[in-house]
CHARMM internal coordinates of N, CA and C (Angstrom, degrees):
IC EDIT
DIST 1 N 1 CA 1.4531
DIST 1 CA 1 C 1.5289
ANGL 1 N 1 CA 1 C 109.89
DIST 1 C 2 N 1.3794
ANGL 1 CA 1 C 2 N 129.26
DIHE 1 N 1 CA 1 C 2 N 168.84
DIST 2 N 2 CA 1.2875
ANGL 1 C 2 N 2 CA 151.51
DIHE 1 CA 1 C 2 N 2 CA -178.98
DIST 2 CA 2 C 1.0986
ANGL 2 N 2 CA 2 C 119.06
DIHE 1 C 2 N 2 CA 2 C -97.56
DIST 2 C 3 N 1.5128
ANGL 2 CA 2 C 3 N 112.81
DIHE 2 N 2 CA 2 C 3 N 140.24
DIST 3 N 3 CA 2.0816
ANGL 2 C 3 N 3 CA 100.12
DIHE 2 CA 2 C 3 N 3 CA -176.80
DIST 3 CA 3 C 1.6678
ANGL 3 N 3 CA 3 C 86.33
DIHE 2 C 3 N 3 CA 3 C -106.65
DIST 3 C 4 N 1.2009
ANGL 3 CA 3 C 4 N 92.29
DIHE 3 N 3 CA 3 C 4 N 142.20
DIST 4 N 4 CA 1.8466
ANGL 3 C 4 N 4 CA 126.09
DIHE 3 CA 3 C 4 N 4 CA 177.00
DIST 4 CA 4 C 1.3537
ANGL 4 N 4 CA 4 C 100.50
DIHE 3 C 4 N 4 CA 4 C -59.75
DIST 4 C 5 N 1.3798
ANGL 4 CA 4 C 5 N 120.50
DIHE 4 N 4 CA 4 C 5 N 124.65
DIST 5 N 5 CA 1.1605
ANGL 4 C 5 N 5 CA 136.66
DIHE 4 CA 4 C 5 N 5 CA 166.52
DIST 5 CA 5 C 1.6355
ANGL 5 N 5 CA 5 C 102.86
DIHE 4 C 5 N 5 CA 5 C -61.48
DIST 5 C 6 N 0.6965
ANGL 5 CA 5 C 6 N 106.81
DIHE 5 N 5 CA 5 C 6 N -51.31
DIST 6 N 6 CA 1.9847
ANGL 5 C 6 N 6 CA 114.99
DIHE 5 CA 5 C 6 N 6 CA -177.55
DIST 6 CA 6 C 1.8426
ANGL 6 N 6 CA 6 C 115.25
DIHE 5 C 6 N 6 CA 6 C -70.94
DIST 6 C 7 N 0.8888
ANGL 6 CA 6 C 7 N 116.85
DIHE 6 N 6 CA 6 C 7 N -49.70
DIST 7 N 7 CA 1.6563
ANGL 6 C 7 N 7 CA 120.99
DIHE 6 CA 6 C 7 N 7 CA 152.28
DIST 7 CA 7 C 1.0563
ANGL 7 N 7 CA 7 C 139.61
DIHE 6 C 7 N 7 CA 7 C -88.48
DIST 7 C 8 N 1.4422
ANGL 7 CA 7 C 8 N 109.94
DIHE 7 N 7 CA 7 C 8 N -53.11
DIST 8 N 8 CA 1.5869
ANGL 7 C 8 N 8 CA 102.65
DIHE 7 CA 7 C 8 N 8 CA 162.06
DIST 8 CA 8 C 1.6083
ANGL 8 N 8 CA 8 C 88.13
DIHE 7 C 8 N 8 CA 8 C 126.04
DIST 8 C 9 N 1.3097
ANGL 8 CA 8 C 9 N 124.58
DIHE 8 N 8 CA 8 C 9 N -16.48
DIST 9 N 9 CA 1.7000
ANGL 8 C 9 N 9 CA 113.93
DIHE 8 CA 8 C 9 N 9 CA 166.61
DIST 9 CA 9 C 1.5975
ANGL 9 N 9 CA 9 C 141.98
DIHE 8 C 9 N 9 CA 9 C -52.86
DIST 9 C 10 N 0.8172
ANGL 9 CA 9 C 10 N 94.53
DIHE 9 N 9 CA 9 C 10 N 129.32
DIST 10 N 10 CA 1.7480
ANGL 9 C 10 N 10 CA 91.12
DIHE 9 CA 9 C 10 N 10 CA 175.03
DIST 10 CA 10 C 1.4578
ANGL 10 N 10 CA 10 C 129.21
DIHE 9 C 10 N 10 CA 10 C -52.44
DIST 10 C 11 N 1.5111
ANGL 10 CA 10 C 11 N 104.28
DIHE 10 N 10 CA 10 C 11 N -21.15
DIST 11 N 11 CA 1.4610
ANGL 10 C 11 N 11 CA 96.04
DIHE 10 CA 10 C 11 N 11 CA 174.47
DIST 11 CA 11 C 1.3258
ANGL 11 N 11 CA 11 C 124.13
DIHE 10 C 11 N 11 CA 11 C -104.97
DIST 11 C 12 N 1.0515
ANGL 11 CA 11 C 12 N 119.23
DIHE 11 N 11 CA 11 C 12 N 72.14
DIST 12 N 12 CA 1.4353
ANGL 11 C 12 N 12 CA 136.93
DIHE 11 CA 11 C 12 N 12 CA 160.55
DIST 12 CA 12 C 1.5396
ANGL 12 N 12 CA 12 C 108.67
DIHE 11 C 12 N 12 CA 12 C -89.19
DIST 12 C 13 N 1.4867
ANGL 12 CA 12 C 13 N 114.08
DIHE 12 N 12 CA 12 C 13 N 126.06
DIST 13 N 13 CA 1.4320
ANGL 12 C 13 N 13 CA 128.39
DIHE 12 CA 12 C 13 N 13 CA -171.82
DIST 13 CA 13 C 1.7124
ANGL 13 N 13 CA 13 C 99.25
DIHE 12 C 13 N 13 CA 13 C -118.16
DIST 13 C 14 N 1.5606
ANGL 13 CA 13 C 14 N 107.45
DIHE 13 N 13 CA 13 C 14 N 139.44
DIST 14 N 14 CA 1.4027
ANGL 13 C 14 N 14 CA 124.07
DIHE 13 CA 13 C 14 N 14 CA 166.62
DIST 14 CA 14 C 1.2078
ANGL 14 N 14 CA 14 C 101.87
DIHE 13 C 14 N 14 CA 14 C -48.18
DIST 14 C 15 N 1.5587
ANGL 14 CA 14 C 15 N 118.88
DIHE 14 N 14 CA 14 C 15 N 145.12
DIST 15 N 15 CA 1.6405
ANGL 14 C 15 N 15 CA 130.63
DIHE 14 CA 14 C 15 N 15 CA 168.93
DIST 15 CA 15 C 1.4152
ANGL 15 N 15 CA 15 C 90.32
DIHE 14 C 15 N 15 CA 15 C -147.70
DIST 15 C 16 N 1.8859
ANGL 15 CA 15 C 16 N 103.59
DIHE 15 N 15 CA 15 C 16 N 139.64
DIST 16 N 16 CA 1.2621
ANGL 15 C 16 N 16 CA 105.10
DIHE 15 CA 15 C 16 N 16 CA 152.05
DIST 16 CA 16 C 2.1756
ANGL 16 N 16 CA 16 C 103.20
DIHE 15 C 16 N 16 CA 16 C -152.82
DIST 16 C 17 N 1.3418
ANGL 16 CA 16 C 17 N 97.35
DIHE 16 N 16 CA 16 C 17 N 147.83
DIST 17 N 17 CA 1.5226
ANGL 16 C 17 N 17 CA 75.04
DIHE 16 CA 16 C 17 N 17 CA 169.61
DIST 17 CA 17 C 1.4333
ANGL 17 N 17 CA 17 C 96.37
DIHE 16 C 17 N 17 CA 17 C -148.69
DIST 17 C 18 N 1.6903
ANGL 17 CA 17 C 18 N 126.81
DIHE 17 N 17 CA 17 C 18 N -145.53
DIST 18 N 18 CA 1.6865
ANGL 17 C 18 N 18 CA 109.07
DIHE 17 CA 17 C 18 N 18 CA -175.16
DIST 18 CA 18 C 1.4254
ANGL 18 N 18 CA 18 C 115.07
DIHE 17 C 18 N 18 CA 18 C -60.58
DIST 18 C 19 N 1.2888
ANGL 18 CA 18 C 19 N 103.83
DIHE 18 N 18 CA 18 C 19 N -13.70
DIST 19 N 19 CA 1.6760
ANGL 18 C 19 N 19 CA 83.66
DIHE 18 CA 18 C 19 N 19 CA -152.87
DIST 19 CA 19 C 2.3370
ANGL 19 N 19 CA 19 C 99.05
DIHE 18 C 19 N 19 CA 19 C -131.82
DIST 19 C 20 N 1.5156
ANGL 19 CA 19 C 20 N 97.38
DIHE 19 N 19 CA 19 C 20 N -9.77
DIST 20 N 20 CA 1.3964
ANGL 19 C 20 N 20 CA 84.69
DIHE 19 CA 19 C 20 N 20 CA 178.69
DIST 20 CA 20 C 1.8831
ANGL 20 N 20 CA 20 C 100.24
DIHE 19 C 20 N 20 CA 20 C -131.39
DIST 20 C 21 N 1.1184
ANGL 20 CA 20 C 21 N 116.11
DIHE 20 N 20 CA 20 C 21 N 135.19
DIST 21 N 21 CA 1.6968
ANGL 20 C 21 N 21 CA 123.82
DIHE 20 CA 20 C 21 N 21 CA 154.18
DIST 21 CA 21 C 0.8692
ANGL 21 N 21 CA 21 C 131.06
DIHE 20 C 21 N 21 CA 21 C -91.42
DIST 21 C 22 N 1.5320
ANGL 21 CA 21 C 22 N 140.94
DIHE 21 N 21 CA 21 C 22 N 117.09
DIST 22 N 22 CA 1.6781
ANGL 21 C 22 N 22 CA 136.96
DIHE 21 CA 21 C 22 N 22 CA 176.19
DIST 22 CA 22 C 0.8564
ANGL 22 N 22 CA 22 C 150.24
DIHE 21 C 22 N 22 CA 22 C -174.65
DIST 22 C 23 N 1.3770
ANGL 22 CA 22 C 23 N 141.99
DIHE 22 N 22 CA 22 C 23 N -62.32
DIST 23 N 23 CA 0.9209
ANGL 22 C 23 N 23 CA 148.17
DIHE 22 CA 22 C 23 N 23 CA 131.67
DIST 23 CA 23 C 1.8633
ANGL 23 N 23 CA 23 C 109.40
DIHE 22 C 23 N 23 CA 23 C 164.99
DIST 23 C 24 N 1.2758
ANGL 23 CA 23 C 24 N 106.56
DIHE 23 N 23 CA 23 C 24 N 130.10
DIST 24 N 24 CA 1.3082
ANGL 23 C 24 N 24 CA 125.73
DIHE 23 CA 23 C 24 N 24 CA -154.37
DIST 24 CA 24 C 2.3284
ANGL 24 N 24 CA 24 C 109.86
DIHE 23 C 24 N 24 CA 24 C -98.34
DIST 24 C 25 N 1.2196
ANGL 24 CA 24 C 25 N 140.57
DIHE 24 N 24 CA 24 C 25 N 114.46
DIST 25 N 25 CA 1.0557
ANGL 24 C 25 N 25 CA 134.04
DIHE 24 CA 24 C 25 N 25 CA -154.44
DIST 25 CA 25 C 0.9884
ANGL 25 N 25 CA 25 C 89.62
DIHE 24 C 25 N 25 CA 25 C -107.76
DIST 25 C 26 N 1.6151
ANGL 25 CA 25 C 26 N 126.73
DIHE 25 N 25 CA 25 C 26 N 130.54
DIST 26 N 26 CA 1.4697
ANGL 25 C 26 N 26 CA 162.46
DIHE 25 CA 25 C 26 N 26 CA -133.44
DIST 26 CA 26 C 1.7339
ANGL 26 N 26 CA 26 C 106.03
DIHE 25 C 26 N 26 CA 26 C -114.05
DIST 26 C 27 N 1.4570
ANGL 26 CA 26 C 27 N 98.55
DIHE 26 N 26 CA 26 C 27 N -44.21
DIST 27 N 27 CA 1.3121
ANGL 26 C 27 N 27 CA 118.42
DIHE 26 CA 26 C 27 N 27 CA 174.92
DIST 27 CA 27 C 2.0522
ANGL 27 N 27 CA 27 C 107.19
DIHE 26 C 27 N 27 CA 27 C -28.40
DIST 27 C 28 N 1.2325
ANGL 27 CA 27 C 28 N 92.85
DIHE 27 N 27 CA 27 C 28 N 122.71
DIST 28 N 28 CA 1.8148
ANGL 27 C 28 N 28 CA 92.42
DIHE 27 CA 27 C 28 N 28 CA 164.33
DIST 28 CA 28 C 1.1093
ANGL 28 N 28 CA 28 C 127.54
DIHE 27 C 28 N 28 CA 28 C -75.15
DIST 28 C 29 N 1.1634
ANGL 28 CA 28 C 29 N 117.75
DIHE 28 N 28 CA 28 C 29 N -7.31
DIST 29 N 29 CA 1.9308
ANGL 28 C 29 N 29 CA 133.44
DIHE 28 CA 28 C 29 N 29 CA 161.82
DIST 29 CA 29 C 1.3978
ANGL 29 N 29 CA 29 C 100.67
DIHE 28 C 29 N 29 CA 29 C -82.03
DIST 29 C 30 N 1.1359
ANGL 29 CA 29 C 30 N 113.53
DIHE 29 N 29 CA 29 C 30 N -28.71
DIST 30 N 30 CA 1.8415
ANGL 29 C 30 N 30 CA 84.38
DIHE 29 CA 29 C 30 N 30 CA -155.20
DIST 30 CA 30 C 1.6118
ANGL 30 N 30 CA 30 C 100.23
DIHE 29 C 30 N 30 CA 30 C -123.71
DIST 30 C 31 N 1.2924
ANGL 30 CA 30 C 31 N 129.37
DIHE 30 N 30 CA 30 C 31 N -80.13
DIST 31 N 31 CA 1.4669
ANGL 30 C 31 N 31 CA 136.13
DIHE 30 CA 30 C 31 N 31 CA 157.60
DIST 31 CA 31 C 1.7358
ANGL 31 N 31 CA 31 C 92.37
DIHE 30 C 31 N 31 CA 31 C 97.81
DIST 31 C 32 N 0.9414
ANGL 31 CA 31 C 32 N 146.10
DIHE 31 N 31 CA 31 C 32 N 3.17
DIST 32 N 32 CA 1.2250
ANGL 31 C 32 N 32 CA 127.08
DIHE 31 CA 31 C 32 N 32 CA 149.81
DIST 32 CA 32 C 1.1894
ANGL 32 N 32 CA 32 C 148.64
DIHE 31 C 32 N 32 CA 32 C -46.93
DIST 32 C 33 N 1.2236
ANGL 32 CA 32 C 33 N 136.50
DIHE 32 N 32 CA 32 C 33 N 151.22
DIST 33 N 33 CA 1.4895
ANGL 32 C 33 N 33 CA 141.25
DIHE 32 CA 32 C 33 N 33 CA -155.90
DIST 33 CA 33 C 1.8094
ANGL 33 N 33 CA 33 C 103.74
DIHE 32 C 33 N 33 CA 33 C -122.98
DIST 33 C 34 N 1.4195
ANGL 33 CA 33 C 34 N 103.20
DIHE 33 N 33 CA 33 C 34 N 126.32
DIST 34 N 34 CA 1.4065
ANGL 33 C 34 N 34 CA 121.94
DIHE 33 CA 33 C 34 N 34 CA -175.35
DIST 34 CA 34 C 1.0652
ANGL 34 N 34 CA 34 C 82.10
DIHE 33 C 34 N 34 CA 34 C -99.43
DIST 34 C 35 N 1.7933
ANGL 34 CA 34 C 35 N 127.82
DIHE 34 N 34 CA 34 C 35 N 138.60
DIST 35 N 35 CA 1.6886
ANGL 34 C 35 N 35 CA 136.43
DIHE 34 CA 34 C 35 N 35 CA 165.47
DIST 35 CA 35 C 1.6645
ANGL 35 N 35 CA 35 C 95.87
DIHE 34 C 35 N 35 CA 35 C -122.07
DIST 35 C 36 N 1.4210
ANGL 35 CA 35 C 36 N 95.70
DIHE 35 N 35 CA 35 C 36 N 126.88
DIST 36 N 36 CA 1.7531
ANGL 35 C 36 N 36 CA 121.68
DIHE 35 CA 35 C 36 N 36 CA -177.84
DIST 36 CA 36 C 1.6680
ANGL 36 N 36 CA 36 C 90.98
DIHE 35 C 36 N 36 CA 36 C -95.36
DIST 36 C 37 N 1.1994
ANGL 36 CA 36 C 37 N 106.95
DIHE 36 N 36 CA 36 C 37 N 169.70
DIST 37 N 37 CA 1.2233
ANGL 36 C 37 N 37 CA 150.06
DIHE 36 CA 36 C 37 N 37 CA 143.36
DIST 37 CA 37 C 1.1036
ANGL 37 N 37 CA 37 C 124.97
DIHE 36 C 37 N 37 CA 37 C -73.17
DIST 37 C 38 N 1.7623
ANGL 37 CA 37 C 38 N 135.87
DIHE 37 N 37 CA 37 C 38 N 132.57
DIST 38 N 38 CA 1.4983
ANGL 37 C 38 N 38 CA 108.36
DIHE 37 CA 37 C 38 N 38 CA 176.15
DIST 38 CA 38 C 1.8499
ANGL 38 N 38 CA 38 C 121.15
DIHE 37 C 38 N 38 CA 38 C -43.98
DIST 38 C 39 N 1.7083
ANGL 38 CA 38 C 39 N 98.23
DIHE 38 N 38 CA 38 C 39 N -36.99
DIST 39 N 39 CA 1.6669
ANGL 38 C 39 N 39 CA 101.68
DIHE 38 CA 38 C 39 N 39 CA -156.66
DIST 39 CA 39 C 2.0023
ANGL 39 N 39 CA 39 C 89.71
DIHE 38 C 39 N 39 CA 39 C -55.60
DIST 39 C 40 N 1.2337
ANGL 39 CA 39 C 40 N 101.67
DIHE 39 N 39 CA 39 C 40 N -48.08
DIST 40 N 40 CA 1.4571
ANGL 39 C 40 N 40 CA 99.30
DIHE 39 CA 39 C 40 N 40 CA -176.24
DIST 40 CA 40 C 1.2568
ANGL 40 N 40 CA 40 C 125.96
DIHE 39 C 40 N 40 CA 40 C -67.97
DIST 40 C 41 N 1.2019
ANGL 40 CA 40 C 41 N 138.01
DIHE 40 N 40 CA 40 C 41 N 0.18
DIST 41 N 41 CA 0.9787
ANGL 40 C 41 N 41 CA 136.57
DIHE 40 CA 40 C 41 N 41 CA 162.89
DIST 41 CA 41 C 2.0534
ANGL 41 N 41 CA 41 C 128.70
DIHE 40 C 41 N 41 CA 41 C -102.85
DIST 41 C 42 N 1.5045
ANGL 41 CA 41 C 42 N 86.86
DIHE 41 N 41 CA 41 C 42 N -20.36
DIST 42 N 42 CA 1.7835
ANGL 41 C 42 N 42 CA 88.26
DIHE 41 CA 41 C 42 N 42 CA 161.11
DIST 42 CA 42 C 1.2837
ANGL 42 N 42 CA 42 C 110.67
DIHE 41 C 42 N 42 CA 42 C -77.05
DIST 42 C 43 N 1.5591
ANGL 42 CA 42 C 43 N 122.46
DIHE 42 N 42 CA 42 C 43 N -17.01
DIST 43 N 43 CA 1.3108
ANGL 42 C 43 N 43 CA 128.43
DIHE 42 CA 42 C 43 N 43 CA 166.24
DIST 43 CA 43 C 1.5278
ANGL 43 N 43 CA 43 C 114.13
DIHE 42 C 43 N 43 CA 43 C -46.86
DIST 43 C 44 N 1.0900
ANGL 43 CA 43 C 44 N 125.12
DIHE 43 N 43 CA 43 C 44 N -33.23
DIST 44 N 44 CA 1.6788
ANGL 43 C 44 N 44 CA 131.09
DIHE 43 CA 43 C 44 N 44 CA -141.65
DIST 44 CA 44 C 1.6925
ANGL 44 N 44 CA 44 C 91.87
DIHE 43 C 44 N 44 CA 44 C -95.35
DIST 44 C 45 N 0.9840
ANGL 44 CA 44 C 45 N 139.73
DIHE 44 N 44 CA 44 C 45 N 115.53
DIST 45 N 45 CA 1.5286
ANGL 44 C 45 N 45 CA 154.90
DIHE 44 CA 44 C 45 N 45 CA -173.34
DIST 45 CA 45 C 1.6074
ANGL 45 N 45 CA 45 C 94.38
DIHE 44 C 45 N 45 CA 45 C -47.79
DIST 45 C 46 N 1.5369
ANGL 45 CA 45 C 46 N 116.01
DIHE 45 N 45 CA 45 C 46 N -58.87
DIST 46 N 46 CA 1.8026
ANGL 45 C 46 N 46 CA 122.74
DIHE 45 CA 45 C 46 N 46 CA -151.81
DIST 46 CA 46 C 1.6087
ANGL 46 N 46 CA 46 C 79.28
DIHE 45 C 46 N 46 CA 46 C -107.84
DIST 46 C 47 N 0.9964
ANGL 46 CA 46 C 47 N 148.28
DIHE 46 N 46 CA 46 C 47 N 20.50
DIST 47 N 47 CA 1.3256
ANGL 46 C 47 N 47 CA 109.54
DIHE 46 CA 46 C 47 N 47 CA 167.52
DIST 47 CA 47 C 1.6429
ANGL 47 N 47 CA 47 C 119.08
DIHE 46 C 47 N 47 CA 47 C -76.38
DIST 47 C 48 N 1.0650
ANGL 47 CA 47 C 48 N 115.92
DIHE 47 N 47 CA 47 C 48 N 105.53
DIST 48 N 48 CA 1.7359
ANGL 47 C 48 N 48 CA 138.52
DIHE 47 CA 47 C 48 N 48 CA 163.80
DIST 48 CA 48 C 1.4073
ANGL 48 N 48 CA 48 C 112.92
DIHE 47 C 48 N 48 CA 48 C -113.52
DIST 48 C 49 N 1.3024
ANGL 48 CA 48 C 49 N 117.32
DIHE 48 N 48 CA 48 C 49 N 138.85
DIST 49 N 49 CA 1.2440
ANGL 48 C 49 N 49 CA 119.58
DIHE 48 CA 48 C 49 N 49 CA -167.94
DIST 49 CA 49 C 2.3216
ANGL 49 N 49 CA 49 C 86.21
DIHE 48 C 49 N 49 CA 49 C -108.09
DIST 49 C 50 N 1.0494
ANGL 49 CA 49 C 50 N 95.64
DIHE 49 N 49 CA 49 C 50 N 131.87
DIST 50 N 50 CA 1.4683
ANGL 49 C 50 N 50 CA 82.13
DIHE 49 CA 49 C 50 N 50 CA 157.75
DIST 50 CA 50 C 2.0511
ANGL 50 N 50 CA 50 C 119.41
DIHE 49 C 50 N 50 CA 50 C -152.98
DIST 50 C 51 N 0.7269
ANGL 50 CA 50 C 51 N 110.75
DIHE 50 N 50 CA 50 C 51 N 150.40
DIST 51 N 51 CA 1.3685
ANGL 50 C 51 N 51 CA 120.84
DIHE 50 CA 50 C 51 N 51 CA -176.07
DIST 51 CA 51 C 1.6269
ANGL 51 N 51 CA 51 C 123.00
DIHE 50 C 51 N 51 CA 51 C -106.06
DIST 51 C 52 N 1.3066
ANGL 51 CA 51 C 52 N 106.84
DIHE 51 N 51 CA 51 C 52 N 125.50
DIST 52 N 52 CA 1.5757
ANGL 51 C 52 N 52 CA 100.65
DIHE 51 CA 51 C 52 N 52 CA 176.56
DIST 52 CA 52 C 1.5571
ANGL 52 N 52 CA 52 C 120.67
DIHE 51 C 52 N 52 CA 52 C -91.89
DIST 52 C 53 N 1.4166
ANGL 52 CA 52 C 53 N 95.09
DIHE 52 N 52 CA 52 C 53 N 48.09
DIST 53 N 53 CA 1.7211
ANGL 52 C 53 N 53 CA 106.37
DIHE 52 CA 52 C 53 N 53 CA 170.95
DIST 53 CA 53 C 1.7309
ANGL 53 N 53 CA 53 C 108.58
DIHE 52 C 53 N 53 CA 53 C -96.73
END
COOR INIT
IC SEED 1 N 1 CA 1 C
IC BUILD
């Protein structure tokens, strides 16, 4: 997982869908969504998007 630019938690999870990229904070305080750029996000070492479908 990702630490939240806005809190500082570790659980921030990759999000992307048509129209936003980023990464989404898991945290029960906070739950905000950081939106990347592609350049910034091929940046990100773990970014994998994955689904439990």
């Amino acid at each position: 997982m990702w630490k939240c630019p806005y809190c500082g938690s570790d659980q921030g999870m990759p999000y992307q869908d048509s129209n936003l990229t980023g990464m989404l904070c898991l945290d029960g305080m906070c739950g905000r969504f950081h939106a990347m750029t592609d350049e910034e996000s091929k940046q990100e070492e773990r970014h994998v998007y994955e689904s439990d479908m």
